[in-house]
Each structure stands twice: as structure tokens, then as C-alpha cells.
N, C-alpha and C positions, 0 to 999 in steps of 0.2 A: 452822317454819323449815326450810327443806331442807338435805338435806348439803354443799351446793357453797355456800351461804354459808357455813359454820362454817368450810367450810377456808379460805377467801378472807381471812375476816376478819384471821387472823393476817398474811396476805402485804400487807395494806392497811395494817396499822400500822406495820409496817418502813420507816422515811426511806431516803428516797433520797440518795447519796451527789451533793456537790456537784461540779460539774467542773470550780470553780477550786479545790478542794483535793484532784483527783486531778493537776491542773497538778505537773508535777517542778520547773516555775521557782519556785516560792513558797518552797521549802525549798532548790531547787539554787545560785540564785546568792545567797542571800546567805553560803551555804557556802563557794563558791566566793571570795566577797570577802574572809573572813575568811581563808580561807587564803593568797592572797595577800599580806594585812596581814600575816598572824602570820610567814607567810616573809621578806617583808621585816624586818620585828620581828629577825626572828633574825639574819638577815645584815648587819643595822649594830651590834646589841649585841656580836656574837661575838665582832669584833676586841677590845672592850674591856675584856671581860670575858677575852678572851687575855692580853693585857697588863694586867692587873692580881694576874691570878692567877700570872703567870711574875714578876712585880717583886717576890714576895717566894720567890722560890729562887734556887740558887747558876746557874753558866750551866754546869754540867753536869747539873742536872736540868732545865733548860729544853731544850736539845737530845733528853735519852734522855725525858720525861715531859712533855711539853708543853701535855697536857691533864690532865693530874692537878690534883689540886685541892693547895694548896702547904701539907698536915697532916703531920705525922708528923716524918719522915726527909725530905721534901721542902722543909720551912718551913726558910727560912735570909735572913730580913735583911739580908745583905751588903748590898743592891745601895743601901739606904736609910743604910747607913751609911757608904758611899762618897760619896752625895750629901753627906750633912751635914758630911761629915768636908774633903772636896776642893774642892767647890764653896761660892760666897756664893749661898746659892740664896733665903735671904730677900729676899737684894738682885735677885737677878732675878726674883722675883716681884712685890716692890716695884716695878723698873721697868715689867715687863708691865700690873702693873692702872695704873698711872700714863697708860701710855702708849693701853690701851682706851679708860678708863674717860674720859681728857680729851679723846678723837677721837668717843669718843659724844655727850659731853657738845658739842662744838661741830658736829658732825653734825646731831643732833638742832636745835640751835636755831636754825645757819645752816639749816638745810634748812628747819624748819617755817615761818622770814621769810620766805624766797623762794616759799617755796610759797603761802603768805600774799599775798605782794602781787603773785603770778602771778596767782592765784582770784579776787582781790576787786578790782583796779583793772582798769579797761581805757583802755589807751594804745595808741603806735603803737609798732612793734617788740615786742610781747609773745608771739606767736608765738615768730619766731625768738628769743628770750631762754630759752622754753620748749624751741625743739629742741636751742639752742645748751648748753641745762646737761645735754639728754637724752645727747648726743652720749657723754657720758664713762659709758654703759651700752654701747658698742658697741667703744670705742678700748679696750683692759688700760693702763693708766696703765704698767706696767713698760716698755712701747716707751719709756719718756719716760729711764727709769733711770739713762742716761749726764747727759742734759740734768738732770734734777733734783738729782744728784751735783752738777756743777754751781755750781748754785744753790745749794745749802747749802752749798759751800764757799767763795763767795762772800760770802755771808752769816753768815760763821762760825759755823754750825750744826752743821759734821760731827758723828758723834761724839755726839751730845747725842739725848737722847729727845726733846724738840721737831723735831725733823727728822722723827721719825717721826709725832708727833701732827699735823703738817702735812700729809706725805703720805696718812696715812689717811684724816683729816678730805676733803679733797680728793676721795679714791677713793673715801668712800660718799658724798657731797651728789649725786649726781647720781640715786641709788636712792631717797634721801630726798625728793628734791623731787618726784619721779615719784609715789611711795607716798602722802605728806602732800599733795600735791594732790587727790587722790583722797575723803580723806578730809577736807579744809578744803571741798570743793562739798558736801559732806553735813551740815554745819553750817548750823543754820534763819539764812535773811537776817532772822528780823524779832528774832532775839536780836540782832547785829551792830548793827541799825538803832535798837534800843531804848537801846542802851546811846550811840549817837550820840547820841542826843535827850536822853539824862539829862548829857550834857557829856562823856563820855570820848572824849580823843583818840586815835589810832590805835595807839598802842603800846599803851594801854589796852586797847582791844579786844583786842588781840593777846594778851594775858594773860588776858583773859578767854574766849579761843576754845581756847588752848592746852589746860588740865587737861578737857575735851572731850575730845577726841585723845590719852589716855591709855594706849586697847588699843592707837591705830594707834602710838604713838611706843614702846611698851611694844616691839611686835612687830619694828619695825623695827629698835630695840637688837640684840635677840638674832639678827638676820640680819648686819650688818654688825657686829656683836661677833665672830663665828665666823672668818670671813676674819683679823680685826686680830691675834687670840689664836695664829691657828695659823701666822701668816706669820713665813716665814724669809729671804724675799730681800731686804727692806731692809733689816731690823735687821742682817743680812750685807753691807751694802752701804757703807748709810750711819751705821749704830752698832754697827760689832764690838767697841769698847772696851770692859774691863772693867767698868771703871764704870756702861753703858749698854746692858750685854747684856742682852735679857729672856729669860724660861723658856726658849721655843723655841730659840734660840742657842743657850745654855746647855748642854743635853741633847749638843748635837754634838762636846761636848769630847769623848764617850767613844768615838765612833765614829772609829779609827785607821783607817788603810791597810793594816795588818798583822794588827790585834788591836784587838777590839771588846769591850767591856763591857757586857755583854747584861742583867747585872743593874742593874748604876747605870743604864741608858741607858732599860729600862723603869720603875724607880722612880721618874726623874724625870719621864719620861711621864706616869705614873699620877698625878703631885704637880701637871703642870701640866693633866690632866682635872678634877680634881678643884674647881677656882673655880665653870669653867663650866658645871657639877652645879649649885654652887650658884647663880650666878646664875639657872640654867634655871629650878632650882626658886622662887626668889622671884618669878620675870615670868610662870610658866607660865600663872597664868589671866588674867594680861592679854594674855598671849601668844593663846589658845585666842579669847578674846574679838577681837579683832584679825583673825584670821585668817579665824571666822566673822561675822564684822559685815558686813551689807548681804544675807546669803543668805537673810534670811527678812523676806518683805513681810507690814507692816501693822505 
């Protein structure tokens, strides 16, 4: 064997490097996504984790310490024993979920009928029935505020948390029927057709298509839950009463024209975050499932 094979032999058994793993995109953007994500990540928790950490100091170490974590010399409950002590904040809590939880509830079910007998009948005018409900994702229902004022006071509603389970209801059927159409065409026609054949009439089906539509009606809670929870202009408008005030009202007792109460005003913040923690938490994987439903074929 000569010398020019021995040396050879070692450079022969060395792999050769591939050149989609010398590619910098394989490693660069999914880097690049994540940090995107984790930036965002950070710039919507920030605020909340602000206001939660300042609702339990006094409102001179919110101003001089505002990032300090609320231990030591910093920790001071006031602002939580102002809520309990000055405000009925059971009672506006009680209103708040009253007033969500019954506009989800009629959201939900008017939204998934129409969407329902949009999908599955065909007649004349269903079109326009379909852009005429679309319409109210383009109009802000607040133009309507003087007119719907109005109307509840005609209807001796001012005042009253049905006024506002009216108007919410109202201000998401239009997301709802848009969303739950979507997902009522995705529904097999020979389940529908099977259950025709074994004798159920149409409301029947209807109940039996529903718990199907679990992620989609899961997901859509928690999208028009957010707007309901955080809204201040009609319960401002058309239920400032004591009696009828929810969370969000509530909180704005403490904001003066002169002098603000920085601790009650975040404790009560942090008291009306804290439902929609839990609720996120109990819908999250119907939620997740909702969201990705239909992105992977087969």
C-alpha cells in the first residue's frame, strides 16, 4: 500500500458538513419568533403585574418605588382595606358577573340559532339576513347611546342591570353569528340527516349539534366576556345607581378631581382582574382548542 493512500484514508472518513445545517435560518428565525413572542409576553403581563404589586402599598411608595416588589417596609394593605371598609364591592361584583355571565349566556344561544338556521336552511333573503346581522361588526353600537338611553327609559329599565344584559347581548350576536357559522358548516350533514331519519325535529337537532361547538362557543365566551367585564360607558350611562353599579364603576369612586386614591383604586383593579384569571383559566383548553380547530387537515 503506498503512502498517499494512508494519508487519504483519514480525509475520506471525515462527513461532510450539510448545507441545510450551515443555513442561519434553521436556528435564526425561529429565534427570532420567540423573541418576538416573549417581547410581547412581557409587554401585556407588565401592566398587571404593576398594578398588582403597587395595590398592596401605601400611595407614597407607589410613587417613590414603583417597581419594588411590596416586602418589608413597602407592604401596606391600606388600599384593600379601603375597598372593604367604603365600598359594597361584593355587591358590585355580584352585579358584574350577573350582568357577563347572563349576556354570554343569551349571546351564546341567540347567536348559535341564527347561526344555525343561516347554515342549514336555504330560503329567499338569507343573504341579506346574513350581512344585515354582519352589519353590527362595522357600526360601535355607542353611536346608538343617546337612542338606546331612550329606549330603556321608556321601558322602565334605566338603572337596572337588564339594561345592560340587553345591550351587551345585542353588541356581541353579531361576532357570534359570524364565528358559530363558521363552525356549524363544519358539522358532518349525515349526522344532522341521521338524526332527521330517526324522528328528531329541528330543535332537537339543534341540541344535538350544539355540545359539538364546544371549543367554538368556549372561545367566543372568552372574546366577548373581555369587552362586557371591562366596559365603563354604559353601566355610566344607563346604570350608575348604587344598587346597579358593577366592579368597573365602582373603582371610579376613588379617582377625585383634586386627589386620587392610588391604593383603593389599584386594589380594586387587581379584585376586578382577578375572576377573569379564573375564568381564562377554566376555558383555557377549550379555548386553545377553538382557536386551532380547522389548521390541520386530515
Amino acid at each position: 500500500m503506498s503512502s498517499n493512500s494512508l494519508v487519504s484514508e483519514p480525509s475520506m472518513a471525515q462527513p461532510k458538513a450539510s448545507p441545510k445545517a450551515l443555513r442561519p435560518s434553521r436556528w435564526l428565525t425561529p429565534l427570532l419568533v420567540h423573541a418576538v413572542l416573549g417581547s410581547y409576553t412581557l409587554l401585556a403581563i407588565a401592566p398587571v403585574v404593576l398594578v398588582v404589586m403597587n395595590s398592596f402599598k401605601g400611595s407614597q411608595a407607589i410613587f417613590q418605588q414603583p417597581y419594588s416588589l411590596p416586602v418589608g417596609a413597602n407592604f401596606d394593605p391600606v388600599g384593600y382595606t379601603t375597598v372593604f371598609e367604603q365600598t359594597a364591592i361584593f355587591r358590585y361584583l355580584g352585579n358584574s358577573l350577573m350582568v357577563t355571565l347572563g349576556s354570554i349566556l343569551l349571546i351564546l344561544l341567540f347567536g348559535a340559532m341564527t347561526a344555525f338556521g343561516l347554515t342549514e336552511y336555504r330560503f329567499r333573503g338569507r343573504g341579506f339576513l346574513t350581512l344585515y346581522a354582519l352589519i353590527g361588526l362595522m357600526i360601535p353600537i355607542r353611536l346608538a347611546t343617546v337612542s338606546i338611553l331612550k329606549l330603556m327609559v321608556t321601558l322602565n329599565l334605566q338603572d337596572t342591570i337588564w339594561s345592560l344584559i340587553m345591550v351587551y347581548s345585542a353588541q356581541g350576536l353579531p361576532m357570534a353569528i359570524f364565528v358559530l357559522s363558521q363552525y356549524m358548516r363544519q358539522v358532518p350533514t349525515d349526522l344532522k340527516d341521521a338524526a332527521r331519519l330517526d324522528g328528531a325535529n329541528e330543535y332537537q337537532v339543534f341540541w344535538l349539534v350544539l355540545p359539538l361547538m364546544r371549543p367554538a362557543l368556549a372561545t367566543l365566551a372568552i372574546f366577548v366576556m373581555l369587552p362586557i367585564w371591562n366596559d365603563l360607558w354604559f353601566p355610566l350611562v344607563l346604570a350608575p345607581g348604587e344598587a346597579s353599579r358593577t366592579l368597573t364603576l365602582g373603582a371610579q369612586q376613588f379617582l377625585g378631581q383634586f386627589q386620587t386614591d392610588w391604593s383603593a383604586l389599584l386594589a380594586m383593579l387587581t379584585l376586578a382582574i382577578a375572576p377573569v384569571l379564573v375564568l381564562y383559566l377554566i376555558f383555557s383548553r377549550q379555548l386553545i382548542r377553538g382557536l386551532t380547530a380547522g389548521t390541520v387537515k386530515g
